[in-house]
Each structure stands twice: as C-alpha cells, then as structure tokens.
Biopython code that builds the backbone (N, CA, C, O; Angstrom):
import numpy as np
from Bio.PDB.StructureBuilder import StructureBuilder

atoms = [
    (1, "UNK", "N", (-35.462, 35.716, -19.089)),
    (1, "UNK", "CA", (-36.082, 36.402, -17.983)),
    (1, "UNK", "C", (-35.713, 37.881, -18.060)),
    (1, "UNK", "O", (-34.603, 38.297, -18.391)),
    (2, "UNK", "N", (-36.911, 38.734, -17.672)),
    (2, "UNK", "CA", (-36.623, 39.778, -17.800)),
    (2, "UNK", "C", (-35.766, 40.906, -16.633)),
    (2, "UNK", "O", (-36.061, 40.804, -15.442)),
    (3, "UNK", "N", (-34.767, 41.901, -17.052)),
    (3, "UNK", "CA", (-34.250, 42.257, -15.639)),
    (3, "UNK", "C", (-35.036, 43.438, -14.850)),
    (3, "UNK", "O", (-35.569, 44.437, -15.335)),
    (4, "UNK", "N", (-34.958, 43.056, -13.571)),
    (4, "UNK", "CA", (-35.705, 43.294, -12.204)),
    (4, "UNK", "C", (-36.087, 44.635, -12.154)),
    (4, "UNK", "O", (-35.476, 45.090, -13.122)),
    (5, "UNK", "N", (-36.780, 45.685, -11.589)),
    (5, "UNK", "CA", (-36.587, 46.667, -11.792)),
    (5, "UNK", "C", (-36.294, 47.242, -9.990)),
    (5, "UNK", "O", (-36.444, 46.730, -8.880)),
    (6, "UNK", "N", (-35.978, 48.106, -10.337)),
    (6, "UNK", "CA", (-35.312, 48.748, -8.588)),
    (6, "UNK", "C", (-36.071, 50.103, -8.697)),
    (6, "UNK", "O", (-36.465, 50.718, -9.688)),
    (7, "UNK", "N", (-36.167, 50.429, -7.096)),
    (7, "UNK", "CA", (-36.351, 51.645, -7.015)),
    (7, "UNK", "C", (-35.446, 52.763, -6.841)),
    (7, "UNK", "O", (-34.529, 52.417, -6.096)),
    (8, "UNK", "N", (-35.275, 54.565, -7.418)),
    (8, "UNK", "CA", (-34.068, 54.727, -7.673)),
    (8, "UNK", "C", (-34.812, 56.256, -6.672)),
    (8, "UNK", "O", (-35.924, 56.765, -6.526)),
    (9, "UNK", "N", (-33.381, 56.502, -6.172)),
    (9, "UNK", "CA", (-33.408, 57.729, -5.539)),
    (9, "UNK", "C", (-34.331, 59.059, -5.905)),
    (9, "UNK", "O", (-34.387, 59.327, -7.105)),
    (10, "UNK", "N", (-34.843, 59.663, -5.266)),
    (10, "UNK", "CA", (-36.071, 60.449, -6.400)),
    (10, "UNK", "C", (-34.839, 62.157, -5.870)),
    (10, "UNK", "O", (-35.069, 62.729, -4.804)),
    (11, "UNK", "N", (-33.778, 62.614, -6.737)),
    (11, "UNK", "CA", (-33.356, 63.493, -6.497)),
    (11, "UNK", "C", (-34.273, 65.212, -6.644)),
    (11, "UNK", "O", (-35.018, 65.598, -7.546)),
    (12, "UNK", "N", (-33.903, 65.810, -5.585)),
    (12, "UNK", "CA", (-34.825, 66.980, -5.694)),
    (12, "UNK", "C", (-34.313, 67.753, -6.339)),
    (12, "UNK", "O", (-33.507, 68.361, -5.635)),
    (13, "UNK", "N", (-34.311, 68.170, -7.520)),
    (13, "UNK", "CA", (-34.144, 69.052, -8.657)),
    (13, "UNK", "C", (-34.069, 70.619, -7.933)),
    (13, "UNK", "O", (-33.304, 71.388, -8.516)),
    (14, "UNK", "N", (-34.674, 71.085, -6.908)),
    (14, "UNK", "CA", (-35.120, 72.414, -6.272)),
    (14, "UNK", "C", (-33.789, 72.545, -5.474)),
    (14, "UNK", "O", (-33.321, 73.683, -5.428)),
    (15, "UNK", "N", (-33.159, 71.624, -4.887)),
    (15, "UNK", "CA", (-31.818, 71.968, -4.146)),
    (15, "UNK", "C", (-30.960, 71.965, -4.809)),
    (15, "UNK", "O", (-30.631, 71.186, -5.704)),
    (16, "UNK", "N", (-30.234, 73.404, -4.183)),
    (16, "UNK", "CA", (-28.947, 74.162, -4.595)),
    (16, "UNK", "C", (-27.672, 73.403, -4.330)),
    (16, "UNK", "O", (-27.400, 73.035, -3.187)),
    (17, "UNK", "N", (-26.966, 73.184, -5.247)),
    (17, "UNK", "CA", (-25.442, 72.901, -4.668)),
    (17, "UNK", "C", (-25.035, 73.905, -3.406)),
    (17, "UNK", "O", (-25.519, 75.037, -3.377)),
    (18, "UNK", "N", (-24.084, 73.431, -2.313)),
    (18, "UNK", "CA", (-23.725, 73.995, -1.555)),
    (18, "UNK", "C", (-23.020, 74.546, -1.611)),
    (18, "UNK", "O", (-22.618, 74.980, -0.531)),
    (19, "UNK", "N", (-22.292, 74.987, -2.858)),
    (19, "UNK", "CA", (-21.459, 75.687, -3.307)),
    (19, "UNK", "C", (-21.577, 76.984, -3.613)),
    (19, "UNK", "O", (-20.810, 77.876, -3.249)),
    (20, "UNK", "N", (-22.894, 77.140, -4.534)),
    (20, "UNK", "CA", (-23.644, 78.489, -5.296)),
    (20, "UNK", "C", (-24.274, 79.480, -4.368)),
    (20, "UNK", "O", (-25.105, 79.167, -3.515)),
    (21, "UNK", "N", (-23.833, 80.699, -4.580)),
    (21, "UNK", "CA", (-24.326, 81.602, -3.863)),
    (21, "UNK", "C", (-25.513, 81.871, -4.796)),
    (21, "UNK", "O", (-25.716, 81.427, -5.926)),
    (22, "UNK", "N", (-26.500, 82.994, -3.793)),
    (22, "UNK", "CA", (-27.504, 83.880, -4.249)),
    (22, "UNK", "C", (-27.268, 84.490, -5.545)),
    (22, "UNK", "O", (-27.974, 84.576, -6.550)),
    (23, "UNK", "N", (-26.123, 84.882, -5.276)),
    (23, "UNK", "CA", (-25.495, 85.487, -6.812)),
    (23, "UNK", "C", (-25.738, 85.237, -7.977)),
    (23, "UNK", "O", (-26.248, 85.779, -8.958)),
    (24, "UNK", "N", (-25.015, 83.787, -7.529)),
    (24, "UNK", "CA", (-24.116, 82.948, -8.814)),
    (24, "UNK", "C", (-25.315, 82.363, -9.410)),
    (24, "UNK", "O", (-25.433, 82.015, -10.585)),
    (25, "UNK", "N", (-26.482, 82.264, -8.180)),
    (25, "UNK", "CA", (-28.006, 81.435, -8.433)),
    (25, "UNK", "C", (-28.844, 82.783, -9.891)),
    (25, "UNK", "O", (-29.507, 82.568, -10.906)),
    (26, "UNK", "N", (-28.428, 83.841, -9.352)),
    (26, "UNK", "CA", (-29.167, 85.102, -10.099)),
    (26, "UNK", "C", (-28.548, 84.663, -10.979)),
    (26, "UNK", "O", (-28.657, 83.579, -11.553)),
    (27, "UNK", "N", (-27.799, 85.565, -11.144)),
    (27, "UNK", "CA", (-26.723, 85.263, -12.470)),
    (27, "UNK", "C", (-27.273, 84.265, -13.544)),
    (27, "UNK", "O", (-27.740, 84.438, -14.670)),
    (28, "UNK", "N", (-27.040, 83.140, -12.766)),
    (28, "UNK", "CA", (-27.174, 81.741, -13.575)),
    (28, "UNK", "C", (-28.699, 81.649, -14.056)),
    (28, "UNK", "O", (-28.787, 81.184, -15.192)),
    (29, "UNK", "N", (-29.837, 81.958, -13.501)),
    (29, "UNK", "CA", (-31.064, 82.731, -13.688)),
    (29, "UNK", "C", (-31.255, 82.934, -14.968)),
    (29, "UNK", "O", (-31.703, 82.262, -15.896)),
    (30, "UNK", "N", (-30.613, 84.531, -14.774)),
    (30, "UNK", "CA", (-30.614, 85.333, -15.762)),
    (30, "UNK", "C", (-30.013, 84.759, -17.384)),
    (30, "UNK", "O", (-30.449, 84.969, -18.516)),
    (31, "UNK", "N", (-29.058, 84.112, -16.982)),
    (31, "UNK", "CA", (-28.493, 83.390, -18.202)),
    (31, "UNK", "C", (-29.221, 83.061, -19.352)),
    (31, "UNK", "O", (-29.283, 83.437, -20.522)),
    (32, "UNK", "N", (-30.208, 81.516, -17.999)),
    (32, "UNK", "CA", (-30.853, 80.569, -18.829)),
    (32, "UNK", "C", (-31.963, 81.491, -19.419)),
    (32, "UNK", "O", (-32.254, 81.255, -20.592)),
    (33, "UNK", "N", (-32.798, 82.757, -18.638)),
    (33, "UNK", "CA", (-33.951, 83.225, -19.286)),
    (33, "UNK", "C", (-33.428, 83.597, -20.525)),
    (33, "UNK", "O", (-33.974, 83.072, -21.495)),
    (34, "UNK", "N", (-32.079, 84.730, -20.841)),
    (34, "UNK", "CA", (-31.865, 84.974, -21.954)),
    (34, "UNK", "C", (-31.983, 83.926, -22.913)),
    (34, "UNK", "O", (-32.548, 84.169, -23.979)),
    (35, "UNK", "N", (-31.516, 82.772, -22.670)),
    (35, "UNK", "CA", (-31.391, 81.562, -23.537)),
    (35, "UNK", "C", (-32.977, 81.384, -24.060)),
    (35, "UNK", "O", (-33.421, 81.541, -25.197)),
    (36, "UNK", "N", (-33.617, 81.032, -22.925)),
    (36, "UNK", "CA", (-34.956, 80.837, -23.121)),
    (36, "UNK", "C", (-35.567, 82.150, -24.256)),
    (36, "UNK", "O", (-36.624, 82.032, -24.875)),
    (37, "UNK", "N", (-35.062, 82.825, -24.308)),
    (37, "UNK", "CA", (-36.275, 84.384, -24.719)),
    (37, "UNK", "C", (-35.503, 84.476, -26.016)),
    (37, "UNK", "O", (-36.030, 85.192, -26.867)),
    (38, "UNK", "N", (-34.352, 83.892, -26.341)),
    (38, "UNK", "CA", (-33.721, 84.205, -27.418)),
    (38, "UNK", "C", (-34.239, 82.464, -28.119)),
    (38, "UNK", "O", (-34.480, 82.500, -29.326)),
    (39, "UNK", "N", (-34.332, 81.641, -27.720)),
    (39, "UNK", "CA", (-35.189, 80.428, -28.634)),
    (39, "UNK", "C", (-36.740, 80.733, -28.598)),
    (39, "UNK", "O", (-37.420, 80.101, -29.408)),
    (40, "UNK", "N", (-37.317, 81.530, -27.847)),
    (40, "UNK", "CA", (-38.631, 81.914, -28.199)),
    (40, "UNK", "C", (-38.984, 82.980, -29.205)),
    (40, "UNK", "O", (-40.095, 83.131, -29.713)),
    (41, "UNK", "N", (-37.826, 83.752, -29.449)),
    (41, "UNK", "CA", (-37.712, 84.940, -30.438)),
    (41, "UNK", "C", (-37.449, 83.938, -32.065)),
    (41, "UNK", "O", (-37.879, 84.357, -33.140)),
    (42, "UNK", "N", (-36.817, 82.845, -31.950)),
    (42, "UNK", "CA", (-36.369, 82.244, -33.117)),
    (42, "UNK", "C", (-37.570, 81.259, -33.103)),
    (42, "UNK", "O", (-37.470, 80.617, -34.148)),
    (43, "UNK", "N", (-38.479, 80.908, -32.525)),
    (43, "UNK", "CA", (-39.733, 80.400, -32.526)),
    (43, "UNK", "C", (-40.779, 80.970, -33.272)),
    (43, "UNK", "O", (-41.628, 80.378, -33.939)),
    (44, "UNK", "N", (-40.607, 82.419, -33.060)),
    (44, "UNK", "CA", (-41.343, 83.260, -33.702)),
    (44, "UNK", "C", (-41.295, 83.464, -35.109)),
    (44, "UNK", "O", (-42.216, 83.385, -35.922)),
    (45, "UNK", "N", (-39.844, 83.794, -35.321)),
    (45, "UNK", "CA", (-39.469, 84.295, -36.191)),
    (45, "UNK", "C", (-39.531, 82.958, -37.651)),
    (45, "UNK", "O", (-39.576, 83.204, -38.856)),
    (46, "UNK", "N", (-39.514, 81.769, -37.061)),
    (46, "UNK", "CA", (-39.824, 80.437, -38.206)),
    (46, "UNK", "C", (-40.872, 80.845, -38.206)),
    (46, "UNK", "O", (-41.077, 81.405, -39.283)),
    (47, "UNK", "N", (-42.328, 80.914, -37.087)),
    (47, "UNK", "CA", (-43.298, 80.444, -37.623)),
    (47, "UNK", "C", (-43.916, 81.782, -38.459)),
    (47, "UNK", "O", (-44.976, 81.758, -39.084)),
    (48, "UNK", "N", (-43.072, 82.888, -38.339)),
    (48, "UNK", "CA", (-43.772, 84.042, -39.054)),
    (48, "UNK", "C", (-43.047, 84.129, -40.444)),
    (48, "UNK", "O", (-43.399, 85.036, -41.199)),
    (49, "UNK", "N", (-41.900, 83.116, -40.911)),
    (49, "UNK", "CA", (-41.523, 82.734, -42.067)),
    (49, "UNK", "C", (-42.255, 81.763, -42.741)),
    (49, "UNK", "O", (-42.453, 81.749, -43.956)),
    (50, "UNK", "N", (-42.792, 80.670, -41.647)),
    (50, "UNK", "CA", (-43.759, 79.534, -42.551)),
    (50, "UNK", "C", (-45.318, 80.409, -42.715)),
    (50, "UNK", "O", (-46.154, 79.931, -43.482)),
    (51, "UNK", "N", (-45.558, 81.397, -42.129)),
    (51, "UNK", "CA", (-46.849, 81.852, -42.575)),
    (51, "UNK", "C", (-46.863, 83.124, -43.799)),
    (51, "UNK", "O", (-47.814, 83.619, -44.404)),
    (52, "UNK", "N", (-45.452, 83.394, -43.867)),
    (52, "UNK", "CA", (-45.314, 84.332, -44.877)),
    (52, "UNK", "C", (-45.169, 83.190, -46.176)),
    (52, "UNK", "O", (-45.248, 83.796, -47.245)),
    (53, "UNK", "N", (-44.972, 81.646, -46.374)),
    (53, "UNK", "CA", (-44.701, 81.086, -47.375)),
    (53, "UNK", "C", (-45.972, 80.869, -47.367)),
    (53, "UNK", "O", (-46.410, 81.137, -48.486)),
    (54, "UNK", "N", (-46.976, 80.438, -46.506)),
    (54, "UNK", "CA", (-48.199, 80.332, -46.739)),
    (54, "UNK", "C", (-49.001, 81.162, -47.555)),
    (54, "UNK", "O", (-49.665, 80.858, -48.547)),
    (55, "UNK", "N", (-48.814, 82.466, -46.887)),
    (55, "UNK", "CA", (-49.199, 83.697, -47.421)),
    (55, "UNK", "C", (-49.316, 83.644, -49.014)),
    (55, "UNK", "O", (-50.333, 83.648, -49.708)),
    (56, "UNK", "N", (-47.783, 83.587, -49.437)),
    (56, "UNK", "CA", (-47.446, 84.175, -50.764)),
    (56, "UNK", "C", (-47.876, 82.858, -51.709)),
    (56, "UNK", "O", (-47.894, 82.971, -52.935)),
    (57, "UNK", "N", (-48.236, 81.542, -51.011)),
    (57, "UNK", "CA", (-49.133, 80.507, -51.961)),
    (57, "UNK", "C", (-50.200, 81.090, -52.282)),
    (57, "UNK", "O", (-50.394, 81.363, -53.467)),
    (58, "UNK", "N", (-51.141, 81.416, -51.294)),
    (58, "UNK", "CA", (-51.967, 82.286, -51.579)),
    (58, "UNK", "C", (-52.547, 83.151, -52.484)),
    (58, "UNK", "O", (-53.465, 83.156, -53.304)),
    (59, "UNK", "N", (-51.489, 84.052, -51.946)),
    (59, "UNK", "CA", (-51.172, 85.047, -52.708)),
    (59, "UNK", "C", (-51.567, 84.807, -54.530)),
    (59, "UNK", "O", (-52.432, 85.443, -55.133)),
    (60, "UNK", "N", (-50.784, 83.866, -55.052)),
    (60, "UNK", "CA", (-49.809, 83.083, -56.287)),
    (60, "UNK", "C", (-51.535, 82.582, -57.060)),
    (60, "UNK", "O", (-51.869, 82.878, -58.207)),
    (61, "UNK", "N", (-52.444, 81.742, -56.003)),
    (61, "UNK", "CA", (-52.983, 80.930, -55.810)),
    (61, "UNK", "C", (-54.288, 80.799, -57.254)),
    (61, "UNK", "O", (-55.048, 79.858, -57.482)),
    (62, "UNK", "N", (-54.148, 82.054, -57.977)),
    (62, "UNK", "CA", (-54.990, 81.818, -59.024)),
    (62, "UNK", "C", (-56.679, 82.628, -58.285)),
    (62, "UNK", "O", (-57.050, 83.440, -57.438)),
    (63, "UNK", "N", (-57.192, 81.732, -59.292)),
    (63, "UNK", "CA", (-58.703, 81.890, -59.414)),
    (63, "UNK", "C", (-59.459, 80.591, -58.428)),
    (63, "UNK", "O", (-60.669, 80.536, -58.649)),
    (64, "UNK", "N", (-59.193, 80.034, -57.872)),
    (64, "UNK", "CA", (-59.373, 79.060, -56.289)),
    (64, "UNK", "C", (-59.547, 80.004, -55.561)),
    (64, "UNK", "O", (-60.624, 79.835, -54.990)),
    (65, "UNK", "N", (-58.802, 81.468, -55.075)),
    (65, "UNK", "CA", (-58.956, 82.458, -54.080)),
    (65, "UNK", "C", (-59.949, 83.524, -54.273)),
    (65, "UNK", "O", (-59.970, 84.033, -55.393)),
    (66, "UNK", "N", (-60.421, 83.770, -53.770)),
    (66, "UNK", "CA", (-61.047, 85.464, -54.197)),
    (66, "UNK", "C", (-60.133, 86.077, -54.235)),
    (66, "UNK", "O", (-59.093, 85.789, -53.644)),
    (67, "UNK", "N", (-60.367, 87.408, -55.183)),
    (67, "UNK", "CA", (-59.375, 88.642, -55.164)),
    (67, "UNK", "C", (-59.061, 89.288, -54.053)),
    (67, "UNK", "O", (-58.014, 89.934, -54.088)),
    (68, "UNK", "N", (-59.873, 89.292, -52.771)),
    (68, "UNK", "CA", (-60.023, 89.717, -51.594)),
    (68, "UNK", "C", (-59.158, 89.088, -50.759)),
    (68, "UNK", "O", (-58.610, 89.844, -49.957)),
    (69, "UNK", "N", (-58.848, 87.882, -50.693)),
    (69, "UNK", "CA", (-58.250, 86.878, -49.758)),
    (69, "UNK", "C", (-56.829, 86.896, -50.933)),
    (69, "UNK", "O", (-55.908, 86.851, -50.118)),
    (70, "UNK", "N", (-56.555, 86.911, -51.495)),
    (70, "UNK", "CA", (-55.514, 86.891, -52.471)),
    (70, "UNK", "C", (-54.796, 87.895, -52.412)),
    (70, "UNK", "O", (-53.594, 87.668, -52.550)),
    (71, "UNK", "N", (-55.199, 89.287, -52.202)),
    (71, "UNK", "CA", (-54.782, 90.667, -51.833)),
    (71, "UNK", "C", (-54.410, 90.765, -50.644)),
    (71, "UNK", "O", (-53.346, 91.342, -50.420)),
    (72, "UNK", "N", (-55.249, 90.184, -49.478)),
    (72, "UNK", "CA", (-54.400, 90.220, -48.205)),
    (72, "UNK", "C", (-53.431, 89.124, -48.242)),
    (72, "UNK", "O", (-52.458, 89.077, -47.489)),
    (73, "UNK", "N", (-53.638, 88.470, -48.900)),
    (73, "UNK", "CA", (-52.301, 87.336, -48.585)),
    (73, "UNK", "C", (-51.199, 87.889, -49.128)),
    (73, "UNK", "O", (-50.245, 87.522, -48.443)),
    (74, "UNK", "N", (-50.817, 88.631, -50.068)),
    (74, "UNK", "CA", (-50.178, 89.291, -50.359)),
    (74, "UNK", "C", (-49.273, 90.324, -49.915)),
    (74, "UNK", "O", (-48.055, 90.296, -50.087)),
    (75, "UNK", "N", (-49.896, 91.198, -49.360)),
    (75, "UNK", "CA", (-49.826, 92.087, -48.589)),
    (75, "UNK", "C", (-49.176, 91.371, -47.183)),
    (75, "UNK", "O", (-48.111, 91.682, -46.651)),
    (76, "UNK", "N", (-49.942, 90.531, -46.831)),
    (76, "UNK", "CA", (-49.241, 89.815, -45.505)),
    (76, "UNK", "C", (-48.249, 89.106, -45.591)),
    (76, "UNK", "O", (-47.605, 88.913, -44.559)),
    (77, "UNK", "N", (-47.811, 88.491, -46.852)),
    (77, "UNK", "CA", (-46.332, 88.134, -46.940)),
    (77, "UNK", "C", (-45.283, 88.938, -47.077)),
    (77, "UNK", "O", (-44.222, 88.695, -46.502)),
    (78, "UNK", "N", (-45.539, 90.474, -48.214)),
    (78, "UNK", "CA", (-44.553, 91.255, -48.191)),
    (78, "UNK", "C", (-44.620, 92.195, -46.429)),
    (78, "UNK", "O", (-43.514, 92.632, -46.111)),
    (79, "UNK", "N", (-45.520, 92.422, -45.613)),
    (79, "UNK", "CA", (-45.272, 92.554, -44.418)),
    (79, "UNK", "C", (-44.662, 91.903, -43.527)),
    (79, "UNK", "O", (-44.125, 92.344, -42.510)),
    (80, "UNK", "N", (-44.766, 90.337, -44.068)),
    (80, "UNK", "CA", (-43.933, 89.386, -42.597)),
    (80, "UNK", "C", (-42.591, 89.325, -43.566)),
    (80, "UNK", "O", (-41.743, 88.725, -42.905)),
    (81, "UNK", "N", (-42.187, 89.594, -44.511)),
    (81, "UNK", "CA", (-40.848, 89.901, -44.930)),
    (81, "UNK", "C", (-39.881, 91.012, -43.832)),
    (81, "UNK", "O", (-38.831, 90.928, -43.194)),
    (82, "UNK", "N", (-40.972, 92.067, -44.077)),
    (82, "UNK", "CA", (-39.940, 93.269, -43.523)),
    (82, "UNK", "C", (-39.861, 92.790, -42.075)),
    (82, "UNK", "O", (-38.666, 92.828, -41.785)),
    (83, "UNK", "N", (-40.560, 92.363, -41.041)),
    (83, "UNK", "CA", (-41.152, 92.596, -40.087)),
    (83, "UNK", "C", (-39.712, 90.682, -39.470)),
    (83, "UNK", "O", (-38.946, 90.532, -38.518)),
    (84, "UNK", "N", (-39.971, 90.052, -40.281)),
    (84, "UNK", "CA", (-38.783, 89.228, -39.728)),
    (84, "UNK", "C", (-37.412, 89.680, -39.857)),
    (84, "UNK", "O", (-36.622, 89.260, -39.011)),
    (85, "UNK", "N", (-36.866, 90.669, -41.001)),
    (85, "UNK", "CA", (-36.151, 91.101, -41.074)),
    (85, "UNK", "C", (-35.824, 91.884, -39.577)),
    (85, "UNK", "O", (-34.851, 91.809, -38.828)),
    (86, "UNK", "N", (-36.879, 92.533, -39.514)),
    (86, "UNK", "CA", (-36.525, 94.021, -38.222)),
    (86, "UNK", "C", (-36.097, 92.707, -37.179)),
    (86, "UNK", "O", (-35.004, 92.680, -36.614)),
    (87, "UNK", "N", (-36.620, 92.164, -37.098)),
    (87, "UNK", "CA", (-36.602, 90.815, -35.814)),
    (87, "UNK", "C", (-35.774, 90.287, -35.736)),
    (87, "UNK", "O", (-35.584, 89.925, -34.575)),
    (88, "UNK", "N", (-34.807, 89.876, -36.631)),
    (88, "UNK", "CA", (-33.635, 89.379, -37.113)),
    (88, "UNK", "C", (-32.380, 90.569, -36.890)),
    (88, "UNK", "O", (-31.200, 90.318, -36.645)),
    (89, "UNK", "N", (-32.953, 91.818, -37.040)),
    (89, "UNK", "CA", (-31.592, 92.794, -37.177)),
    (89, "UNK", "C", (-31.943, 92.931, -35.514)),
    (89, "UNK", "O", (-30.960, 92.472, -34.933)),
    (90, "UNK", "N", (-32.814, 93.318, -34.660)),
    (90, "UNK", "CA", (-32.778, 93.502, -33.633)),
    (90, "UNK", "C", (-31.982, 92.137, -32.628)),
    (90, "UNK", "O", (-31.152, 92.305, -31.735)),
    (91, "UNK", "N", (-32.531, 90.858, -33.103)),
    (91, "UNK", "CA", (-31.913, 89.909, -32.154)),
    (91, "UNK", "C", (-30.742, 90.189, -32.303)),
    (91, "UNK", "O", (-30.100, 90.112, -31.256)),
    (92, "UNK", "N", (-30.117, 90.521, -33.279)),
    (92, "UNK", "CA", (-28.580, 90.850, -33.694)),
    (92, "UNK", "C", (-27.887, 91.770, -32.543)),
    (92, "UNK", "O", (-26.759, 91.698, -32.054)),
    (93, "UNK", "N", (-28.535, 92.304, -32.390)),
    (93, "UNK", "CA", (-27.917, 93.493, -31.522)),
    (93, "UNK", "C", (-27.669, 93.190, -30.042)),
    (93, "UNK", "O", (-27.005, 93.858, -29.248)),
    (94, "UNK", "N", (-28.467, 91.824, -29.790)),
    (94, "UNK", "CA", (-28.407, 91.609, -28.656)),
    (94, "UNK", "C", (-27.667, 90.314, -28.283)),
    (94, "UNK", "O", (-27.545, 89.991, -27.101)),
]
sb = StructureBuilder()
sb.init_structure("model")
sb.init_model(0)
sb.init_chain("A")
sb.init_seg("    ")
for serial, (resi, resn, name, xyz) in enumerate(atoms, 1):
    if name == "N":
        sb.init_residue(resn, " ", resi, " ")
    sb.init_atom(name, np.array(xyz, "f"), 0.0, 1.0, " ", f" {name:<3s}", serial, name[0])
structure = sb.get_structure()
C-alpha cells in the first residue's frame, strides 16, 4: 500500500524574519543581485566562448563555406577572443 499523502503548510516565502531590519533586508538585496549579475556575466562569457568555437569551425571549414561566410567567421572568433578576455579582466576587478 501506498503512503498517504498530507497536506503541508504553504509557507510564505515574502515574510521577513522578525529579526532583519530594512537594512540588513538592503544589504542582503544587494548581495544576492551581485551574485546574480556576476553568474549572468559568466553566462555570457561561456556562451560567447561556445560561439567563438563555432566561429573558428567555420572559419577552418574549407570549401562547404563561401569565402564570405568563412571571412566573417573568422574575424568573429578572433573578436570574441579579445572581447571575452576584456570581460574576464573587468569581472576581475570587481
């Protein structure tokens, strides 16, 4: 037999401990956004590494590509080189 199921307290996620001030609420805020904005910066920064490997297949890709599409792919991998780099030295700083 299978076990029963119950109904369970539905806690409100929106209420503050009675402990935390306005402050401590900012503060703590501010924290998580940094957190948040610094995994969205490293979000970026993979997927502008997996499109620079894309790129430089491309790029590589022979006579399947036009010379046209082969040239920008090119070009767009040695650009998302520098350009993750800058992204990488800047998150650094912060």
């Amino acid at each position: 037999m299978s076990p029963s199921l119950s109904v369970v307290a539905d806690n409100d996620l929106k209420a503050l401990p009675k402990s935390e001030t306005v402050a401590q609420r900012v503060q703590r805020l501010q924290t998580e956004a940094r957190q948040l904005a610094k995994d969205h910066v490293k979000s970026l920064t993979t997927a502008m590494i997996d499109l620079e490997q894309l790129a430089a297949e491309i790029a590589e890709g022979g006579d399947a590509y036009a010379p046209g599409i082969r040239d920008i792919a090119r070009r767009l991998a040695e650009d998302l080189d520098a350009r993750v780099q800058t992204v990488d030295a800047i998150s650094a700083r912060t």
